[in-house]
C-alpha atoms as an extended CHARMM CRD file, in Angstrom:
* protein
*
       253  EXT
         1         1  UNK       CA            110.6970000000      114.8530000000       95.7840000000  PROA      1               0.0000000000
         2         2  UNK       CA            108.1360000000      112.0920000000       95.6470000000  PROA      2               0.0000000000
         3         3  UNK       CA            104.8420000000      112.7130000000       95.6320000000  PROA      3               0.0000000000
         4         4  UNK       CA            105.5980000000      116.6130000000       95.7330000000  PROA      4               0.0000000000
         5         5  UNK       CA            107.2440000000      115.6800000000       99.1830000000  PROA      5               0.0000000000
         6         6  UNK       CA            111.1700000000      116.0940000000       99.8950000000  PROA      6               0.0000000000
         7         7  UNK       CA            111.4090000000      113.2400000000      102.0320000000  PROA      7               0.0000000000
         8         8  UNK       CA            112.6150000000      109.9610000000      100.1360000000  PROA      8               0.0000000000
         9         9  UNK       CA            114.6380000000      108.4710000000       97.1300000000  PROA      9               0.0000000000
        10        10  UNK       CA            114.7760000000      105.3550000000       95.8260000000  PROA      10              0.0000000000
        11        11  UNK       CA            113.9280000000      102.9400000000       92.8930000000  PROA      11              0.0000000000
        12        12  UNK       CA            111.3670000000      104.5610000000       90.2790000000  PROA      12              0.0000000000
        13        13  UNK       CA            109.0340000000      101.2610000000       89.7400000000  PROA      13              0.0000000000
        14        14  UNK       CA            107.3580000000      102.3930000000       87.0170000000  PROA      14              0.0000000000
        15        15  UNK       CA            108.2130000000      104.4860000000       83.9260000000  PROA      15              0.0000000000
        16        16  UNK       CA            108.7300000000      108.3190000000       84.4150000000  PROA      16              0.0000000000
        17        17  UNK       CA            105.4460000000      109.3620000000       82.4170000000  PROA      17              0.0000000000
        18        18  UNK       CA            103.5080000000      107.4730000000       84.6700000000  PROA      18              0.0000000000
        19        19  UNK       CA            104.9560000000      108.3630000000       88.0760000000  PROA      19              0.0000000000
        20        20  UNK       CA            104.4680000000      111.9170000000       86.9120000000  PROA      20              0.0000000000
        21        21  UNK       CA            101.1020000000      111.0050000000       86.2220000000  PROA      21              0.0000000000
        22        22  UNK       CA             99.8740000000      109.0650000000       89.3410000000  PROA      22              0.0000000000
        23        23  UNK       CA            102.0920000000      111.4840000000       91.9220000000  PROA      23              0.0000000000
        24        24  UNK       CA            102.6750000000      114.5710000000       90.2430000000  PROA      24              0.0000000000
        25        25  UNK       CA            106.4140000000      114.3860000000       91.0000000000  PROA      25              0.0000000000
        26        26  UNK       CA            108.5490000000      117.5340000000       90.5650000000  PROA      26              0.0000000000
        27        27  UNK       CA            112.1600000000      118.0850000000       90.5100000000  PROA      27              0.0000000000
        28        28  UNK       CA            111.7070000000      121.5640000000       92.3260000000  PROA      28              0.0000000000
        29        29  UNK       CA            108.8090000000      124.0210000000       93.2260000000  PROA      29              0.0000000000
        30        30  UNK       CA            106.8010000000      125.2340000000       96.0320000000  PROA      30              0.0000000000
        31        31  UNK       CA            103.3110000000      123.9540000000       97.0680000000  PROA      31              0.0000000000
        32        32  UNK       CA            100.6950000000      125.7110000000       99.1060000000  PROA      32              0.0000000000
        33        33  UNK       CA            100.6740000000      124.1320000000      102.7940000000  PROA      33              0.0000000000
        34        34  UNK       CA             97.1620000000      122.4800000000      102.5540000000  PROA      34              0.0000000000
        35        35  UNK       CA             97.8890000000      120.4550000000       99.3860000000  PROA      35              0.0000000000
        36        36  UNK       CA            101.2770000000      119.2070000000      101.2720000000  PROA      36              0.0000000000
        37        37  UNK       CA             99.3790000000      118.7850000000      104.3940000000  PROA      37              0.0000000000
        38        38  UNK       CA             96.9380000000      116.6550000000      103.0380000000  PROA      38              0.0000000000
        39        39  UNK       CA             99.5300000000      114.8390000000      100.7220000000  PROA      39              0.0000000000
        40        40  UNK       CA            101.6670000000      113.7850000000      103.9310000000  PROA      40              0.0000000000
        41        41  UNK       CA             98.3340000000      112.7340000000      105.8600000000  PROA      41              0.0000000000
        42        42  UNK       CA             97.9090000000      110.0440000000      103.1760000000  PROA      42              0.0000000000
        43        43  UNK       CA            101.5160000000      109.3030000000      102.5190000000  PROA      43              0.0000000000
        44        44  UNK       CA            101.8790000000      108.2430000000      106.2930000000  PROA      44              0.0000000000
        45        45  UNK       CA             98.7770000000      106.9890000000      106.9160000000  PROA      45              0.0000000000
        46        46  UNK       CA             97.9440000000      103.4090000000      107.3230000000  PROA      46              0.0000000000
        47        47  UNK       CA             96.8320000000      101.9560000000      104.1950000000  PROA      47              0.0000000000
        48        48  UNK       CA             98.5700000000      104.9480000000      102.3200000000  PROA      48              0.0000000000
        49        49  UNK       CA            101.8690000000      105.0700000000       99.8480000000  PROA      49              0.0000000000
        50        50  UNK       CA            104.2130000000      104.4560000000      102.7000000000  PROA      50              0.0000000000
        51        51  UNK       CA            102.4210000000      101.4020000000      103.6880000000  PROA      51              0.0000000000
        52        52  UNK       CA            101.5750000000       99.8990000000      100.4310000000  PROA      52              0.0000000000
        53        53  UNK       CA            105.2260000000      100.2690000000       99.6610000000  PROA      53              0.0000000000
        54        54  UNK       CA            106.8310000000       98.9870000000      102.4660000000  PROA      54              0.0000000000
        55        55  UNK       CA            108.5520000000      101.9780000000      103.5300000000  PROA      55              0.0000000000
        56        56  UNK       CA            109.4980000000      101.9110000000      107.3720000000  PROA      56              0.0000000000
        57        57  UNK       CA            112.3160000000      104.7610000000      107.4370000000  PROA      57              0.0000000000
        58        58  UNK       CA            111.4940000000      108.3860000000      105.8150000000  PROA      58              0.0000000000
        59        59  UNK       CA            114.1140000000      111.6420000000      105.8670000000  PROA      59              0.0000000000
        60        60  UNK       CA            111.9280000000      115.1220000000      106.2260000000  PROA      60              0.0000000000
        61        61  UNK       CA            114.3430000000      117.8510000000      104.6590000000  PROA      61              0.0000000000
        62        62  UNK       CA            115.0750000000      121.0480000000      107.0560000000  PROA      62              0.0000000000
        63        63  UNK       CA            112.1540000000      122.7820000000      104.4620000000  PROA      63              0.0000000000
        64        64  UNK       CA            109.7390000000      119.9010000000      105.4110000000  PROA      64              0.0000000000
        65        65  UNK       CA            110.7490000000      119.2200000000      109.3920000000  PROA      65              0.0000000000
        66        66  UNK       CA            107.0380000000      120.7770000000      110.4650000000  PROA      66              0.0000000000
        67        67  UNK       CA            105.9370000000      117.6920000000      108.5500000000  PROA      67              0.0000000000
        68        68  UNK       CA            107.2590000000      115.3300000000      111.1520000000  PROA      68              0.0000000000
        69        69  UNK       CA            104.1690000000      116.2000000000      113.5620000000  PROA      69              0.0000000000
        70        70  UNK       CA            101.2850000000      114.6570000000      110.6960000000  PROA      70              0.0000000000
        71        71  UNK       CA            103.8760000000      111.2980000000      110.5790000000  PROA      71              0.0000000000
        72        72  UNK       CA            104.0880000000      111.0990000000      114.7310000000  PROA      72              0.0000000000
        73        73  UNK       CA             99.8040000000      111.3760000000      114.7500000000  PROA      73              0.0000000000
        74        74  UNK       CA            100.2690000000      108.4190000000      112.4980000000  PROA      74              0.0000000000
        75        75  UNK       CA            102.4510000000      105.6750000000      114.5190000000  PROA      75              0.0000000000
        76        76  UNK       CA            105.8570000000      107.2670000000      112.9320000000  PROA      76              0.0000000000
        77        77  UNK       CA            108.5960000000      108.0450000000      115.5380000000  PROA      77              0.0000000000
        78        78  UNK       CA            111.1390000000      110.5160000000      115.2750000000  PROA      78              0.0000000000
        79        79  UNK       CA            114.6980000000      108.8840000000      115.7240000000  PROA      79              0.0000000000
        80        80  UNK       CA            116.9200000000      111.7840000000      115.2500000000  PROA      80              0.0000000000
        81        81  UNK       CA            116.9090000000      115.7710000000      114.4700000000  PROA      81              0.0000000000
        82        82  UNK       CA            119.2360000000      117.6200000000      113.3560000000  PROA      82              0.0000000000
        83        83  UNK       CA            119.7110000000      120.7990000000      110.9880000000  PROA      83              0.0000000000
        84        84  UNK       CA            119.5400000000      118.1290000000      108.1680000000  PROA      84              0.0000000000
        85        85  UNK       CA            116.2490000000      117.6100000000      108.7540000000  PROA      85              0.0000000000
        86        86  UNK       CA            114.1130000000      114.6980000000      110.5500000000  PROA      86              0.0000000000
        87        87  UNK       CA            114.1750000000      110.8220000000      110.6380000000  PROA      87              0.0000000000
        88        88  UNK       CA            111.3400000000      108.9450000000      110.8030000000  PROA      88              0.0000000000
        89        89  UNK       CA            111.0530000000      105.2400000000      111.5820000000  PROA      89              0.0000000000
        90        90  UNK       CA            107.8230000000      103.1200000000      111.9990000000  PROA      90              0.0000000000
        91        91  UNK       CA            108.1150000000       99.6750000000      113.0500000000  PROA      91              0.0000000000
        92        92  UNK       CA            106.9680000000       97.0750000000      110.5270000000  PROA      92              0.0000000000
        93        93  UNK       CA            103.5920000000       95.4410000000      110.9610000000  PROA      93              0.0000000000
        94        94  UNK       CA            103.5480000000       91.7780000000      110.2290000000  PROA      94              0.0000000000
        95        95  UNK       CA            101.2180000000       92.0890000000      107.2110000000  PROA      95              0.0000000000
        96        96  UNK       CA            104.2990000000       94.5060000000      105.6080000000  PROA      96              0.0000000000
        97        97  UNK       CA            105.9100000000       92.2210000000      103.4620000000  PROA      97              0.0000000000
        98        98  UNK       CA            103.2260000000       90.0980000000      101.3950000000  PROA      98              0.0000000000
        99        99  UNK       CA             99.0990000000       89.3380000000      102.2070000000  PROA      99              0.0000000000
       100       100  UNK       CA             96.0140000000       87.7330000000      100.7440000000  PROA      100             0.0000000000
       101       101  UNK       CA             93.8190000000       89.9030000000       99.0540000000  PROA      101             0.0000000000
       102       102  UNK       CA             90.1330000000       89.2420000000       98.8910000000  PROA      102             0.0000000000
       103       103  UNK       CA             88.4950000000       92.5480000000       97.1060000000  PROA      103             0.0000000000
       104       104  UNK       CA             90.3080000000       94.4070000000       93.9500000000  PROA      104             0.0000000000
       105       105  UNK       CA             89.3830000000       96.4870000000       90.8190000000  PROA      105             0.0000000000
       106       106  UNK       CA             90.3280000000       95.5790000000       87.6120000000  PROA      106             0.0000000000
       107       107  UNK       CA             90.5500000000       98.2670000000       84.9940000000  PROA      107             0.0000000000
       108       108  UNK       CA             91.1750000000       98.7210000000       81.2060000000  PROA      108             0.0000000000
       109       109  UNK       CA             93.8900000000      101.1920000000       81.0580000000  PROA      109             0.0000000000
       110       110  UNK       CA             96.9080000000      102.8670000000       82.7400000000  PROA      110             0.0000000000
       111       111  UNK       CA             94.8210000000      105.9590000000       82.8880000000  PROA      111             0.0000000000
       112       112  UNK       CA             91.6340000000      103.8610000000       84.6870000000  PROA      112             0.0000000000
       113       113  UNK       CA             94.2850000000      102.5340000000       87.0920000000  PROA      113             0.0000000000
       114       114  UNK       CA             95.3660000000      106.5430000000       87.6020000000  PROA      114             0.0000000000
       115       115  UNK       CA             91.8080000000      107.4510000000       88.0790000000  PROA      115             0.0000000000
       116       116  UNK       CA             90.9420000000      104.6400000000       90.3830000000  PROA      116             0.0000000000
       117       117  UNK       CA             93.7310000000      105.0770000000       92.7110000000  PROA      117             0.0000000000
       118       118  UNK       CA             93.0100000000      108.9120000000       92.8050000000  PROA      118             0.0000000000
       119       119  UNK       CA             89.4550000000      108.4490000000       93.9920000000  PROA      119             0.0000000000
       120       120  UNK       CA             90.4270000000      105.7100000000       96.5970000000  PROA      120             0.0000000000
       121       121  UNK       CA             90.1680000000      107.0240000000      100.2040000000  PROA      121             0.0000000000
       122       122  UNK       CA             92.3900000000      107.3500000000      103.0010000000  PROA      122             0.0000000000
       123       123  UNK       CA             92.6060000000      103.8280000000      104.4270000000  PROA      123             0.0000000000
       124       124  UNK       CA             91.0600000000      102.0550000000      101.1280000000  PROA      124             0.0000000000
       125       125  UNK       CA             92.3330000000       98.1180000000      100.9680000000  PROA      125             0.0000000000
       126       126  UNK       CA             90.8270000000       97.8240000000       97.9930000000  PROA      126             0.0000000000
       127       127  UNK       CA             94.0770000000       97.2470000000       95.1770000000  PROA      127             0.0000000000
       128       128  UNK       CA             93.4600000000       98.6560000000       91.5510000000  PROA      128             0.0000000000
       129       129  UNK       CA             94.6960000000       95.7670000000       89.1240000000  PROA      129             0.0000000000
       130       130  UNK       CA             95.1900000000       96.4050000000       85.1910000000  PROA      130             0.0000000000
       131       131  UNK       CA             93.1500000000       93.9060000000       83.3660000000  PROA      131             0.0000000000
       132       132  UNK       CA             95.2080000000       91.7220000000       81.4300000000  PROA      132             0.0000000000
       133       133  UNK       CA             93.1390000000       91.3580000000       78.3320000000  PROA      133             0.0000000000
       134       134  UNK       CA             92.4060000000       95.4200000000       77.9580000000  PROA      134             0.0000000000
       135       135  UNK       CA             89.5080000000       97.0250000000       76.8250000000  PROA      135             0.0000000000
       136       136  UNK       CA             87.2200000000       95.3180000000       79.6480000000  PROA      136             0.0000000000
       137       137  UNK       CA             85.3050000000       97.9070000000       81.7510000000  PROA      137             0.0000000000
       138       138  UNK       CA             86.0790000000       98.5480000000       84.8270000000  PROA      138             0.0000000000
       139       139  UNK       CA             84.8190000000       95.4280000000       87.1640000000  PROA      139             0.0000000000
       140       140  UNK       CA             85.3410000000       94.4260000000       90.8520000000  PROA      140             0.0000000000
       141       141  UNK       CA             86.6960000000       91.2600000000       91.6590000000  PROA      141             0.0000000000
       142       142  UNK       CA             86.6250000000       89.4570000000       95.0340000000  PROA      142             0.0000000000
       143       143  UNK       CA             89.2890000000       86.8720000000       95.4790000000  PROA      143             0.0000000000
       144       144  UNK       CA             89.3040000000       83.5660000000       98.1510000000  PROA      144             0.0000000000
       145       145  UNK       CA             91.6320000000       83.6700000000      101.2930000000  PROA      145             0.0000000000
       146       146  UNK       CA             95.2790000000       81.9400000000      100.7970000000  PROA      146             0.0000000000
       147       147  UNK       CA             97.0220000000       80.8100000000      104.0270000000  PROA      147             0.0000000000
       148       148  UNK       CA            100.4470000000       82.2790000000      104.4530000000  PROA      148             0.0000000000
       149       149  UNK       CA            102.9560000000       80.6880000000      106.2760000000  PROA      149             0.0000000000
       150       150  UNK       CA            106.9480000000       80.1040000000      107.0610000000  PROA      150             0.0000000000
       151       151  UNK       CA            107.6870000000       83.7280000000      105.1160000000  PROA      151             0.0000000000
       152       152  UNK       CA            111.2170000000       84.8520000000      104.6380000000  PROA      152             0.0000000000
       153       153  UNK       CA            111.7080000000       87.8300000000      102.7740000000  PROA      153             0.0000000000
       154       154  UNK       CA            115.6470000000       88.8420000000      101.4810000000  PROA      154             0.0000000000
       155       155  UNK       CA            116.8870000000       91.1620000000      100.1320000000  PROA      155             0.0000000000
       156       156  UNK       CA            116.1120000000       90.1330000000       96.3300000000  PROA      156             0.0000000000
       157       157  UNK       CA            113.3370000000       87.6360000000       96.6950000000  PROA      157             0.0000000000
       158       158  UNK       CA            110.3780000000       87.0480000000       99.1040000000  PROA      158             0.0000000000
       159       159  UNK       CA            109.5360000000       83.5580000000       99.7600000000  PROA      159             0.0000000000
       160       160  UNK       CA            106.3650000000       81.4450000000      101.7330000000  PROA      160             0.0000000000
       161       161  UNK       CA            104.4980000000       78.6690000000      101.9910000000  PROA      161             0.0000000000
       162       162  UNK       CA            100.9740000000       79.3240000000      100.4020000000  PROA      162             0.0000000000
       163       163  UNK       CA             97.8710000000       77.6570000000      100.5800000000  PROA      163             0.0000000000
       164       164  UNK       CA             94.7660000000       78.2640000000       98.8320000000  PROA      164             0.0000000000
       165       165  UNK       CA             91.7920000000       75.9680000000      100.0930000000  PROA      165             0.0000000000
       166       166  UNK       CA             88.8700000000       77.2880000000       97.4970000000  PROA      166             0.0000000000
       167       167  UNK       CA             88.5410000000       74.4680000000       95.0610000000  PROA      167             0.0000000000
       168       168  UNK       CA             86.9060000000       77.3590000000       92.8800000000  PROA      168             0.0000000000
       169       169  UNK       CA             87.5950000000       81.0490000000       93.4960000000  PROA      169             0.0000000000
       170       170  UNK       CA             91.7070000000       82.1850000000       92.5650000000  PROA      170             0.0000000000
       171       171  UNK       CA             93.2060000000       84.2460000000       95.3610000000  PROA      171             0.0000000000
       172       172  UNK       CA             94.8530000000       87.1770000000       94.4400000000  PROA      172             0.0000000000
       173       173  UNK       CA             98.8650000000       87.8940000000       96.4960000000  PROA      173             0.0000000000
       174       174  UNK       CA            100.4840000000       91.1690000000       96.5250000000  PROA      174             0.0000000000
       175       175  UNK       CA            103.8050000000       91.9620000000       97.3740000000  PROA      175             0.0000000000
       176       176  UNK       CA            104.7630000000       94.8040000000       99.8330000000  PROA      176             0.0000000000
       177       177  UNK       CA            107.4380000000       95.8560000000       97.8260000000  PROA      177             0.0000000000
       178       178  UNK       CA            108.2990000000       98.4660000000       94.8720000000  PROA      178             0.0000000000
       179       179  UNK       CA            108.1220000000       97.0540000000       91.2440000000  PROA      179             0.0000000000
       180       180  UNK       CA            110.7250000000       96.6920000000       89.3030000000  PROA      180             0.0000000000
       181       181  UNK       CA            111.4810000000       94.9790000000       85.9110000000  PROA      181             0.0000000000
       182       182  UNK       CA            113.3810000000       91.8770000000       86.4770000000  PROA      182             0.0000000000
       183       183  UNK       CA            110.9070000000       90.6360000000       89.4980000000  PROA      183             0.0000000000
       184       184  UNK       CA            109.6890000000       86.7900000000       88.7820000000  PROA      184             0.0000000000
       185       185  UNK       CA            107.0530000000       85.0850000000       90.4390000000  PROA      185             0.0000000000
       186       186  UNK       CA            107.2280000000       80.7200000000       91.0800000000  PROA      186             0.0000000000
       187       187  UNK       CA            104.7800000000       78.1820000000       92.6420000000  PROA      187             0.0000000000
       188       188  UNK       CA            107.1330000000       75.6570000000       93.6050000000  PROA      188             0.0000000000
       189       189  UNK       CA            108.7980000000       75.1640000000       89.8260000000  PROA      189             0.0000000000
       190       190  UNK       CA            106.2760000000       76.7300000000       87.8720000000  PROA      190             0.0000000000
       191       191  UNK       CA            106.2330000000       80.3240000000       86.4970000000  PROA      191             0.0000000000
       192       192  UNK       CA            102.8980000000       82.3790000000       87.1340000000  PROA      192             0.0000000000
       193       193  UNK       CA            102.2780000000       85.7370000000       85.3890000000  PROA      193             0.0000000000
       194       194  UNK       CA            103.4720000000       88.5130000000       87.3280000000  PROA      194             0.0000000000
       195       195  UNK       CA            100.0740000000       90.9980000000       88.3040000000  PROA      195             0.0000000000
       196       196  UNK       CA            100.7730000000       94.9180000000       88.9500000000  PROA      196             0.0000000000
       197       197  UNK       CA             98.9220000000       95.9510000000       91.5550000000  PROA      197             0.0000000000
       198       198  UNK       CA             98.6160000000      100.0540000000       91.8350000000  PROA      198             0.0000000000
       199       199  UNK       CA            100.8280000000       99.8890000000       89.2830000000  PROA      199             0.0000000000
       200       200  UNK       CA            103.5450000000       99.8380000000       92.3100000000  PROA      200             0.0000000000
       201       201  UNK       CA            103.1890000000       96.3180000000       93.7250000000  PROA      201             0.0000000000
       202       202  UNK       CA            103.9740000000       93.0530000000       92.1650000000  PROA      202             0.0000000000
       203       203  UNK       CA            101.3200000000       90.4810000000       92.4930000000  PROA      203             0.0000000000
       204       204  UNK       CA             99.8440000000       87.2830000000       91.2820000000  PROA      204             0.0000000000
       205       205  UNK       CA             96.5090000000       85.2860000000       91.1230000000  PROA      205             0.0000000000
       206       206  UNK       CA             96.8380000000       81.5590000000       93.0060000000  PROA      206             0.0000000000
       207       207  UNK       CA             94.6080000000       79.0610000000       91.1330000000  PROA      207             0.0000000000
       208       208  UNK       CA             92.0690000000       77.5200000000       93.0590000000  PROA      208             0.0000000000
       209       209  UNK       CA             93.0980000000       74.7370000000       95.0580000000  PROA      209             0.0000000000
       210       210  UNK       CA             96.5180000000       75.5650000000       94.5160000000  PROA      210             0.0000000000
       211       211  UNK       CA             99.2680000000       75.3430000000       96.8800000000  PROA      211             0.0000000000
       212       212  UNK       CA            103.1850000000       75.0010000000       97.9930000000  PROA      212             0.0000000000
       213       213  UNK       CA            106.2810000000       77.5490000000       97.8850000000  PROA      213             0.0000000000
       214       214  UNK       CA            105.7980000000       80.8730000000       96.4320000000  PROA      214             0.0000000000
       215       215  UNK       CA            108.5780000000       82.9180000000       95.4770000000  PROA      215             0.0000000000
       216       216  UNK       CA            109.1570000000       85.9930000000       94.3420000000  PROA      216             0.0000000000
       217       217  UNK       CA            112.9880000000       86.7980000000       92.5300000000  PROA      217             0.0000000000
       218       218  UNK       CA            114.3180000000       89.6030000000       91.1800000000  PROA      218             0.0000000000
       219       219  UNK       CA            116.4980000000       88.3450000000       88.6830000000  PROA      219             0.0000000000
       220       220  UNK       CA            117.1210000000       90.8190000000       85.5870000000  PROA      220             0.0000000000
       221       221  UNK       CA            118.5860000000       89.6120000000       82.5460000000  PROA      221             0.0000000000
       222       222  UNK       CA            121.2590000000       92.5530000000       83.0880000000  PROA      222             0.0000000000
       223       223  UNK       CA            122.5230000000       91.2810000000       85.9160000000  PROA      223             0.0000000000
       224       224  UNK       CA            122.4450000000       87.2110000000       84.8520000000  PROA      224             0.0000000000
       225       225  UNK       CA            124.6530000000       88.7340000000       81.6830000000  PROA      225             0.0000000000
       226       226  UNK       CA            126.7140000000       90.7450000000       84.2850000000  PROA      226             0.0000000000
       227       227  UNK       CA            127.5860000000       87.3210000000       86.2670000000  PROA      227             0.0000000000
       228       228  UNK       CA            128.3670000000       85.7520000000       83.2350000000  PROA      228             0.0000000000
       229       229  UNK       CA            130.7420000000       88.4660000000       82.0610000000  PROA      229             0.0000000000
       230       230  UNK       CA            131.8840000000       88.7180000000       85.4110000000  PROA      230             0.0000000000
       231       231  UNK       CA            132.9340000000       84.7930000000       85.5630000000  PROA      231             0.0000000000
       232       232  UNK       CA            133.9870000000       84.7590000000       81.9660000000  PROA      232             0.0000000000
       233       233  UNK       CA            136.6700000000       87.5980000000       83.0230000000  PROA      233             0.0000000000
       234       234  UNK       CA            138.0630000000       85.9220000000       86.0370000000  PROA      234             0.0000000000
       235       235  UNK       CA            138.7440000000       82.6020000000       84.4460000000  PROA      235             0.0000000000
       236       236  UNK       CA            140.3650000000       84.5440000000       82.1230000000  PROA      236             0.0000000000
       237       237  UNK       CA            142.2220000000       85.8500000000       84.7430000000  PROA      237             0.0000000000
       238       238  UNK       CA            143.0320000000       83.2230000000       86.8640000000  PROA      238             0.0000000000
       239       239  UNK       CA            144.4780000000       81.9680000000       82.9230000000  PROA      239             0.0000000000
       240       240  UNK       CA            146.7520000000       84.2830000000       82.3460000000  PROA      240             0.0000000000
       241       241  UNK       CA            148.1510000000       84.5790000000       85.9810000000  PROA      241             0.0000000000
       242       242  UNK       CA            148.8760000000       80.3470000000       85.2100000000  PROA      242             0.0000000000
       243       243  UNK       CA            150.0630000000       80.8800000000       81.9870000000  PROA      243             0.0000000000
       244       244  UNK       CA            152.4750000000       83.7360000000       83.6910000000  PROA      244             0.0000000000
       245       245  UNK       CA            153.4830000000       81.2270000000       86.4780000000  PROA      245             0.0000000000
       246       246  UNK       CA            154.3810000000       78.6170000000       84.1430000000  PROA      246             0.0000000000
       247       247  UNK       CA            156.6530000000       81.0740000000       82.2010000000  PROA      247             0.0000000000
       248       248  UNK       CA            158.6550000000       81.5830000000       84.6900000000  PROA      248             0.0000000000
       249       249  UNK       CA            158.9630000000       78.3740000000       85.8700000000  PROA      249             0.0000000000
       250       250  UNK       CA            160.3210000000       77.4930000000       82.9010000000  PROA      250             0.0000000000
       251       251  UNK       CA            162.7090000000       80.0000000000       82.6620000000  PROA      251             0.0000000000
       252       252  UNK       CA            164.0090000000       79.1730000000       86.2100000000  PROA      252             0.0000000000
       253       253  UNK       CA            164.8560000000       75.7750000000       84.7750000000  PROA      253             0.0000000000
């Protein structure tokens, strides 16, 4: 279950304390009808965890199929039914994959970030950023407009041409997509310091008058090591099937 609703699975992009913390996940229990009620409202709403997330496609178990009515009143439609359960698909908006921020609260601690995002409203815009130097009190931060263009968003990286015209204010871009560590963030050849954002969303703060190609890559060491190994081992291969050949050639001779 996430969010104390059987409905999706997926990457965790945060550690398990803290999901337990911000969604009260469970493994298995009941919950009283209201509190799932008004925990699907917000899940499907617009502006709520689907949304923020990216999430276009959700399964409703058979326990959880009433559920699909709260997702239709939102814009979700209901693609197939069966005694599995429900699918839901919403189309994507064009804002899903990255946008320009121009409000966000910074806070102090994993727990401010918790409490902030808790006492958000349905619909709220406004992201909840941990402050990168810590022990700041909580402050509100408002952010200049940067120009997105020419996006194209893979599988493993998210790329577009960014542009932001305030010769003084940073802009602030967040990432419609789940966390996860291994996630790098480039302004044309130059590294920028990768911004959580709800402590779900990667993000990152464009200098003023900054602009050019903005990517984001998920490229974990694990899996750079993993290519290596994984090229180390065929050339060894492809070795010892040439070495093999040449025996026999030999032999034949």
């Amino acid at each position: 279950m996430l969010v104390k609703v059987h409905c999706v699975t997926g990457y965790s992009p945060m550690m398990l304390n803290t999901f337990f913390q911000l969604f009260g996940f469970e493994y298995s229990s009941s919950m009283k009808p209201a509190v799932l009620d008004a925990t699907c409202k917000h899940a499907f709403a617009t502006g709520g965890m689907f949304d923020l997330l990216g999430i276009d496609g959700v399964v409703l178990g058979f326990s959880q199929r009433e559920r699909a009515g709260q997702a239709v009143k939102e814009g979700w439609n209901v693609v197939n039914e069966g005694p599995g359960g429900v699918i839901l698909h919403r189309a994507r908006r064009n804002d899903m994959h990255i946008e320009s921020v121009l409000l966000a609260t910074y806070e102090k601690s994993d727990a401010d970030v918790v409490r902030a995002l808790r006492e958000k409203s349905d619909g709220a815009r406004r992201h909840v950023l941990l402050d990168a130097d810590g022990g700041q009190p909580s402050r509100d931060a408002a952010f200049s407009p940067v120009s997105i263009d020419h996006l194209v968003a893979k599988r493993n990286s998210l790329a577009a041409d960014i542009a932001n015209a305030s010769q003084e204010t940073p802009g602030l871009i967040v990432f419609k997509r789940a966390w996860y560590p291994g996630y790098r963030v480039f302004l044309d050849d130059r590294e920028l310091p990768l911004v959580h954002a709800d402590m779900l969303l990667p993000a990152v703060v464009i200098p003023p008058g900054q602009s050019g190609r903005l990517l984001l890559d998920y490229a974990p060491r694990s899996l750079r090591i993993g290519l290596i190994a994984a090229g180390c081992s065929l050339f060894l291969l492809l070795g010892l099937v040439a070495y093999g050949m040449k025996g026999r050639v030999s032999r034949a001779a």
